[in-house]
N, C-alpha and C positions, 0 to 999 in steps of 0.2 A: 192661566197657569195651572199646571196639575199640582192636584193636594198629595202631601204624604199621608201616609193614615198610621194610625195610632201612636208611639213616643217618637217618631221618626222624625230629621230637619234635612232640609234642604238647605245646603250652603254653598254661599259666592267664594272659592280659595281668593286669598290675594297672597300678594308676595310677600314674605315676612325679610324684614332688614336684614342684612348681611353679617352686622356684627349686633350684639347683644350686650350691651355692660352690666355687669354683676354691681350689686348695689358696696361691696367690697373692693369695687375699680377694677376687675377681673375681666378685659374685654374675652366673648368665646366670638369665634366664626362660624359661621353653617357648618364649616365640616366637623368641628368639635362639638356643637351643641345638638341637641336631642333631634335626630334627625326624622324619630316618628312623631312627628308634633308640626302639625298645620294650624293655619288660622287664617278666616274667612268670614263674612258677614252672611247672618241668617236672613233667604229667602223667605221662605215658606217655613209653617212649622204642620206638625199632623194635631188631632183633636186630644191627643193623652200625656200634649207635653205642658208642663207645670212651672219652671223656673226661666225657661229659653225664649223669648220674644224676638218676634221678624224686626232688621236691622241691628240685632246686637253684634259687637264684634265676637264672634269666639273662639275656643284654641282647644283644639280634639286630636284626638288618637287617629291616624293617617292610617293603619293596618285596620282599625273598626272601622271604616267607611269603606264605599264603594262610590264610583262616578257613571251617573247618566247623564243623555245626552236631553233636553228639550228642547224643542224648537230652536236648535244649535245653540245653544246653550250647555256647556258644561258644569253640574254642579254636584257636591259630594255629598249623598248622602248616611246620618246617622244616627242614630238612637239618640238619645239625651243622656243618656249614662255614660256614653263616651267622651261628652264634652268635659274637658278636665278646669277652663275657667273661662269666664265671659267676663267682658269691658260692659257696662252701664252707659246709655247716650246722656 
């Protein structure tokens, strides 16, 4: 696997559910809810990142990433300043 180097993460997109319930019963749909916001489990991380550990699930800004390709593999990657919040295994 290639390493990222310095705050940088390498992440697996998955497909985020369709509808979203608001904890106020508010269902939103993809196309009402925040449509720059992905979320993806971390591959790889680079050696200056601090909070973000490989396999967490997490949810980043989709205009601050970029996607390469490895060994056909697709994965986005991006700073750790852009990750807006991570799930805990």
């Amino acid at each position: 696997m290639i390493k990222p180097t310095g705050e940088k993460i390498f992440i697996e997109k998955i497909e985020s559910e369709k509808e979203i319930k608001t904890e106020s019963g508010i269902i939103l749909t993809k196309q009402s809810s925040n449509k720059d916001l992905s979320e993806g489990v971390v591959k790889e991380t680079g050696p200056n990142v601090k909070f973000i550990k490989k396999d967490m699930k997490v949810f980043f800004e989709e205009h601050a990433s970029y996607d390469i390709i490895v060994r056909g593999k697709i994965y986005s990657v991006v700073n750790e300043a852009s990750i807006l919040a991570f799930e805990e295994n």
